[in-house]
C-alpha positions in Angstrom: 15.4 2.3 -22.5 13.6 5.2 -23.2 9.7 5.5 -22.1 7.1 7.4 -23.6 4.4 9.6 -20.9 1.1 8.6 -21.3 -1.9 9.3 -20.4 -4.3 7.0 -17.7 -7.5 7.6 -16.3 -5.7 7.4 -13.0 -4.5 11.1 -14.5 -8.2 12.3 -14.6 -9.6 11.4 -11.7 -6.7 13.2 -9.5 -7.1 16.4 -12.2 -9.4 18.3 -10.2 -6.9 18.2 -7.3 -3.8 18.8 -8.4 -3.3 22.3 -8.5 -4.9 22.8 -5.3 -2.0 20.1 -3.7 0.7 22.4 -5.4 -0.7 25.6 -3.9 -2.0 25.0 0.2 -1.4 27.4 2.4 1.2 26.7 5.5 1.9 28.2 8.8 6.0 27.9 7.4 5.5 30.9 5.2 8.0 29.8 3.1 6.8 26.9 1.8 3.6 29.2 0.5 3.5 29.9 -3.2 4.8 33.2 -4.3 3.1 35.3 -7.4 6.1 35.0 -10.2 7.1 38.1 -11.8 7.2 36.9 -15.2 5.6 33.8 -16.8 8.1 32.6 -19.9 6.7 30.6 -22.6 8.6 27.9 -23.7 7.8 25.5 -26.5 10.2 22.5 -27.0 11.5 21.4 -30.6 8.8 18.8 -30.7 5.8 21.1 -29.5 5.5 20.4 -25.6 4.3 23.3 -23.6 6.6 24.4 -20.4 5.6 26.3 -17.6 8.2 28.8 -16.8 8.0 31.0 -13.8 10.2 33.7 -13.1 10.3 35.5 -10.1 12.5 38.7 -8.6 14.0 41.5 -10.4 14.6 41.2 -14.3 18.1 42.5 -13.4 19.1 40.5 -10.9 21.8 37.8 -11.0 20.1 34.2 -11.9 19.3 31.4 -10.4 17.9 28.3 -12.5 16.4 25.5 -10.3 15.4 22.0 -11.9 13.0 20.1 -9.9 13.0 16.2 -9.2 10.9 13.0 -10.2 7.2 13.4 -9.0 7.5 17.3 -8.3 6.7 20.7 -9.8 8.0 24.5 -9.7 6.3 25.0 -6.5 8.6 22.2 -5.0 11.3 24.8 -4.7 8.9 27.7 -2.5 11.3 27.7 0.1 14.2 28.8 -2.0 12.2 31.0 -4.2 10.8 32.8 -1.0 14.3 33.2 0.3 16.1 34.4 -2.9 13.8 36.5 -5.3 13.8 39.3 -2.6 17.5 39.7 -4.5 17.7 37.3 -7.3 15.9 36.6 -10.5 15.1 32.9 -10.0 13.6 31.0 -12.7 11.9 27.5 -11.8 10.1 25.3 -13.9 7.9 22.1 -14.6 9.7 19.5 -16.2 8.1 18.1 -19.2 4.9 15.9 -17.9 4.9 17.4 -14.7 3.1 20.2 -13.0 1.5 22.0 -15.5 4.1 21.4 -18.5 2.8 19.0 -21.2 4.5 15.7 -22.4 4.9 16.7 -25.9 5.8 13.5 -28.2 9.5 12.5 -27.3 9.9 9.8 -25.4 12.3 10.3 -21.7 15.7 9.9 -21.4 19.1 11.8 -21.0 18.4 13.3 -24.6 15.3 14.9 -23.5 16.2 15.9 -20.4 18.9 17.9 -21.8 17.4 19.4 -25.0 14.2 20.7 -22.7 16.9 22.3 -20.4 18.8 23.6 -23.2 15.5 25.0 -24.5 14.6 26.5 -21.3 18.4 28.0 -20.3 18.0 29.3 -23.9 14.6 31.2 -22.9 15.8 32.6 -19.7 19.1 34.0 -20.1 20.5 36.9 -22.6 23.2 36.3 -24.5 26.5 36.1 -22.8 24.9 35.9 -19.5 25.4 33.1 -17.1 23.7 31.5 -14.1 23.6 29.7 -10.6 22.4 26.0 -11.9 20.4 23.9 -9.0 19.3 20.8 -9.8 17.5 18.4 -7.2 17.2 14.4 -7.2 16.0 14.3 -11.1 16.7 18.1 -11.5 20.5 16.7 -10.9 20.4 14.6 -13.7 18.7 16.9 -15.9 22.1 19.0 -15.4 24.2 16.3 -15.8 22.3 15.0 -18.8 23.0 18.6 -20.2 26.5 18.9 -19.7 27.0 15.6 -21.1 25.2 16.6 -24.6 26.2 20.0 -24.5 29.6 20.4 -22.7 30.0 23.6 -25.1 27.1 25.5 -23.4 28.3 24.7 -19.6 31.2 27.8 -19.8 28.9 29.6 -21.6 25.6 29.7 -19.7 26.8 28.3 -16.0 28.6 30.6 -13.3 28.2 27.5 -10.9 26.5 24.4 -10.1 24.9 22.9 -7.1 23.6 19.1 -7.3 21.8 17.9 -4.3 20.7 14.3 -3.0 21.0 13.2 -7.1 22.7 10.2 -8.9 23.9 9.3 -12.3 23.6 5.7 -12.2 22.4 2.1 -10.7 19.5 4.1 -9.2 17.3 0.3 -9.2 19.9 -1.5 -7.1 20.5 1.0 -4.6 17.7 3.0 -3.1 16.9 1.4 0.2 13.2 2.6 0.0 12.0 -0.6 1.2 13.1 -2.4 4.6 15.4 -5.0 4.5 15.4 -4.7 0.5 19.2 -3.3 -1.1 20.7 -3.6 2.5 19.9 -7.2 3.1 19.2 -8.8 0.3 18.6 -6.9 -3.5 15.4 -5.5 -4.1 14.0 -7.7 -7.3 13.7 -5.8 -9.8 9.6 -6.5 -10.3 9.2 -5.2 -6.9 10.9 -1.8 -7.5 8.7 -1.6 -11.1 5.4 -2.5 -8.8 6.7 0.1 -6.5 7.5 2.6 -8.6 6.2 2.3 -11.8 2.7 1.7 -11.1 0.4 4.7 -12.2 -2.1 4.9 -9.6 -2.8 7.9 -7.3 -0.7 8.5 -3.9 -3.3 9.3 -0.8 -2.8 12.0 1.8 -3.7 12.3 5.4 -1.8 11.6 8.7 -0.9 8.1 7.9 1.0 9.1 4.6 2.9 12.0 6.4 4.2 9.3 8.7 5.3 6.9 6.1 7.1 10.2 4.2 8.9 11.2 7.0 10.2 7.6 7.2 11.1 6.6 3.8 11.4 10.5 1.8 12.6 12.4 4.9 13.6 12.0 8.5 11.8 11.2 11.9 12.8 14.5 12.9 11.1 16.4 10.4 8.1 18.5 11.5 4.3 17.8 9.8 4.3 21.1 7.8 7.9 19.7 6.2 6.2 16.4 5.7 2.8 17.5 4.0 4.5 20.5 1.9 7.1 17.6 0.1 4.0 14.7 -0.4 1.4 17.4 -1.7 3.7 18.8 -4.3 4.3 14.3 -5.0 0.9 13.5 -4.9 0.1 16.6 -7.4 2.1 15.0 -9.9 0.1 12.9 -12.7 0.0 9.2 -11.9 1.3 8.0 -15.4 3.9 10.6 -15.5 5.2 9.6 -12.1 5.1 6.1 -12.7 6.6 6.4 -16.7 9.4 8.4 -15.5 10.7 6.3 -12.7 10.3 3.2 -14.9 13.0 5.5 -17.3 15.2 6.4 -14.3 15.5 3.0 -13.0 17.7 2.1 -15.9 19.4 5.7 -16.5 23.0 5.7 -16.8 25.2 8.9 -16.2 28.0 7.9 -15.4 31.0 10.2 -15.6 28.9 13.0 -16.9 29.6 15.5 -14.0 33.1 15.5 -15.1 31.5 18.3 -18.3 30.5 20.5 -15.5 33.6 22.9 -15.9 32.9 25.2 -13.2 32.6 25.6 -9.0 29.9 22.6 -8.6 28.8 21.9 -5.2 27.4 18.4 -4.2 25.0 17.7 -1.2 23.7 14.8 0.0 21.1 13.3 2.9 22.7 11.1 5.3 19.8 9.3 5.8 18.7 9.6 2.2 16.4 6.1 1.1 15.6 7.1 -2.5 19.1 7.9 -3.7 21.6 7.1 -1.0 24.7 9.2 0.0 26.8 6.7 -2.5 24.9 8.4 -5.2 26.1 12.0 -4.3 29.6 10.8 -3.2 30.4 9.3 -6.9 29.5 12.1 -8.6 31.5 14.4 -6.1 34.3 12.5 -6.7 34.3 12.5 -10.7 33.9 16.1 -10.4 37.1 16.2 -8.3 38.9 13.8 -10.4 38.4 16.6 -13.5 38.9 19.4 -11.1 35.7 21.2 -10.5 34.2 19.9 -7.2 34.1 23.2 -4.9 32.4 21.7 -2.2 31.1 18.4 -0.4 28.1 18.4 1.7 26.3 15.8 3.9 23.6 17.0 5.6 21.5 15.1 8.4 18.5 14.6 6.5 16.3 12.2 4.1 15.8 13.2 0.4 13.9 16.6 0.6 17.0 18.4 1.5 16.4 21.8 0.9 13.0 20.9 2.3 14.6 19.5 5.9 17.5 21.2 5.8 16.2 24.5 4.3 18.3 27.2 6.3 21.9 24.9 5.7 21.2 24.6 2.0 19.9 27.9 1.6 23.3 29.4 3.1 25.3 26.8 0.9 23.5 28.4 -2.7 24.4 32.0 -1.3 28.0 30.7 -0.6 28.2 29.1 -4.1 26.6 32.0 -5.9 29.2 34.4 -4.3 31.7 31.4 -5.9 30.6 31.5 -8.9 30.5 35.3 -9.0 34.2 35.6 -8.4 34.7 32.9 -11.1 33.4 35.0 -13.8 35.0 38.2 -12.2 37.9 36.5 -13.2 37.1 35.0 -16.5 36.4 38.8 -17.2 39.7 40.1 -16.2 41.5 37.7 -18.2 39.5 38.3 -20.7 40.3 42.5 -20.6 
């Protein structure tokens, strides 16, 4: 089912806040929000507004990054901070969140993958390819797109990394809530109450111990735990809540098999919104049609690159240098 993203006066009230959520200042300096190099405009087919940051040298080797459900560009600070010194990374608000607008199409695989067709087709010159990262939703933006466009993955993708994502039967397996999916299955108006109700998320201590324990790990330190809820909580209300009513019933399946190139997987091991099942199926239809590179499970909750921010960090460099080699060789053959 495909859901449009409306508008709710939950959405006004938590205006005056949200850029301010996006952009606090932490005593991790990499979770602080760099300035971008370049600001790309992107308009989608049916008139939506993107926000498009680049960042790094214009002739560096590129890095794309497609952030999840509920988050914004400046979810991925800690990898833009770490690469940009070398790379040009581009990051982006999907459509409805951050500052991108919602535009007229409703959600669903099809958008997903013409917006990041759009965008791949704003970034990158002809002929030149790129590191793809997609997280949680980001994932299935990718898959989406290689699904729709299998033709453009050779042609604008070096290599692929998919962390703590899923494709399918995201309703009947997130074990978000105790007891519920492990126990006994989580009725499905509980996840829609849960999920799909637009009203606004609160902050403060209290919250940072509940997102530790459901969207991270008990081990994860407060400025880990505040940096992941702000950029949630800055989302808009009926975005959050009309996307994950779209997600709950999105079906992927077999998708990742159109990713024709090195594609590393990474999951959470103690993952609640998209357990390590998730990342595991996808991993292995990508090694069923020969592409998985790599298989990662590291010891955290869903913000991986958040928790685990050194380990996936050195995993993109590794992957980048595999995708590099890739097209080295595409070249040769080519010559």
């Amino acid at each position: 089912m495909l859901v449009k993203l409306p508008e709710t006066g939950a959405d006004f009230l938590t205006a005056p806040f949200r850029t301010a959520l996006r952009n606090r200042t932490y005593a991790t300096e990499s979770f602080n929000t760099p300035r971008p190099a370049e600001v790309i405009p992107v308009t989608t087919r049916d008139g939506a507004n993107l926000r498009v940051h680049a960042y790094g040298p214009a002739d560096g080797e590129t890095i794309v990054l497609a952030h999840g459900w509920s988050c914004a560009l400046e979810y991925w600070n800690p990898q833009i901070n770490a690469f940009a010194g070398e790379y040009r990374v581009i990051a982006f608000d999907q459509r409805g969140h951050g500052e991108s607008q919602s535009g007229s199409v409703a959600f669903g695989p099809d958008q997903l993958a013409d917006d990041f067709s759009e965008i791949l087709e704003a970034v990158l010159r002809p002929g030149q390819r790129a590191t793809l990262v997609g997280h949680s939703m980001g994932g299935m933006t990718i898959q989406a797109w290689a699904q729709r466009y299998p033709e453009q993955v050779a042609q604008r993708a070096s290599a692929v990394l998919l962390a703590t994502t899923a494709a399918r039967q995201i309703r009947t397996r997130a074990t978000v809530l105790p007891v519920f999916n492990t126990l006994v299955p989580a009725p499905d108006w509980l996840t829609l109450v849960l999920f799909g109700t637009p009203l606004p998320l609160p902050g403060g201590r209290a919250m940072n111990v509940v997102a530790k324990s459901r969207l991270l790990t008990a081990a994860a330190t407060d400025d880990e735990a505040s940096f992941g809820l702000s950029v949630v909580r800055s989302c808009r209300p009926s975005v959050r809540a009309a996307v994950a009513r779209g997600l709950l019933n999105l079906d992927l399946h077999g998708a990742a098999a159109n990713l024709t190139v090195p594609t590393t997987v990474i999951a959470g091991s103690h993952d609640r919104l998209l357990p390590e099942v998730h990342s595991r199926e996808i991993a292995d239809t990508l090694a069923d049609a020969g592409y998985l590179d790599r298989y990662v499970i590291l010891p955290t909750g869903h913000l991986v690159n958040i928790e685990a921010e050194t380990a996936f960090n050195n995993e993109l460099h590794r992957l980048i240098r595999m995708g590099r080699r890739g097209m080295s060789a595409t070249v040769g053959q080519a010559g």
